[in-house]
C-alpha positions, 0 to 999 in steps of 0.5 A: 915336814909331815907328808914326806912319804906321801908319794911313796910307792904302792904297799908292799906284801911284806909292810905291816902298817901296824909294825911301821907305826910300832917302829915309827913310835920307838923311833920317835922315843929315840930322837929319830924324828926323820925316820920316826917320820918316815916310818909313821907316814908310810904307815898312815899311807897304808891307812893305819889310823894310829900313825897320824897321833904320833906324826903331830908329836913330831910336827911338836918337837919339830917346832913345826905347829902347821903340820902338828896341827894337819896330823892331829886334825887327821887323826881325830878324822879317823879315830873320832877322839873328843877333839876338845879334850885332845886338842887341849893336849896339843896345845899344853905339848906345844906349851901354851898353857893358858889356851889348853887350861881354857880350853880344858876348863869348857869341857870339863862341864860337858865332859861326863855325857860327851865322852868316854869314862877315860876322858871323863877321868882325865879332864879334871886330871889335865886341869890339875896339871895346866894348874900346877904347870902355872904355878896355881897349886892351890887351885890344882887341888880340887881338880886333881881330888875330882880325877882320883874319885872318878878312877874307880866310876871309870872301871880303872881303879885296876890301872896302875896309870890311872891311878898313880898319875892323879895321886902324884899330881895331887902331892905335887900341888898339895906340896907347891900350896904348903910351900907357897904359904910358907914363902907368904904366897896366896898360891895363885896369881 
């Protein structure tokens, strides 16, 4: 559970809590979600901000939704990230689809004047995706143009990211619609 280190002893001179959470992170990439934990939670002890994103996806692939939840709350009270947009997220990792698109779908209006250019960027991108994740390619399309036109108002259009990522998407739900038409299908349900 997330908290384990939580009565570790004092900080050591030698512990970087950035080098904890770059080592609690490539442990996390590995599988190694007990010493990715352990890593990550002595990290945030040490008052690292950034070790408290990746504990809630441990708390995801732990299947543990409690502590997922304490960790993202945590880390959006430290790094005040737009806690809709990022909770649409957590909620599309733990795969509730239709929550996150509902969620992602509110905010999407407001998102221009509430958030970063990034956020701005990424909202319509995750719709596309919550989109094609349920099978509503069709539907995926306009959001996914939308994302794209917004790279360059963003300052991203240098990222390679920013920019592959939507155009992967918007092939993806261009090719389930054709698809979809060619079985017969409307292409939403």
């Amino acid at each position: 559970a997330v908290g384990a280190c939580a009565n570790a002893a004092a900080p050591r001179p030698a512990e970087d809590p950035k080098a904890l959470v770059d080592k609690g992170t490539a442990l996390f990439e590995q599988g190694k979600l007990d010493e990715a934990e352990h890593a990550l939670q002595r990290a945030a002890d040490l008052g690292n901000p950034d070790a408290w994103g990746t504990l809630a996806y441990v708390g995801v692939y732990r299947g543990d939704e409690a502590a997922m939840w304490k960790a993202f709350d945590r880390s959006n009270d430290l790094i005040g990230k737009n806690r809709d947009l990022s909770r649409a997220w957590m909620l599309f990792a733990l795969g509730k689809l239709d929550e996150a698109l509902a969620l992602e779908t509110a905010e999407v209006e407001t998102t221009r004047k509430d958030v970063d250019a990034q956020d701005w960027f990424k909202a319509p991108m995750l719709e596309g995706g919550l989109l094609i994740e349920l099978g509503r390619y069709r539907d995926a399309i306009a959001p996914l143009e939308l994302s794209l036109q917004r790279v360059p108002e963003a300052g991203l259009a240098e990222h390679p990211y920013f920019r592959t990522v939507p155009v992967a998407l918007l092939a993806w739900a261009r090719a389930g619609a054709r698809d979809a038409a060619a079985d017969g299908a409307a292409g939403t349900f």
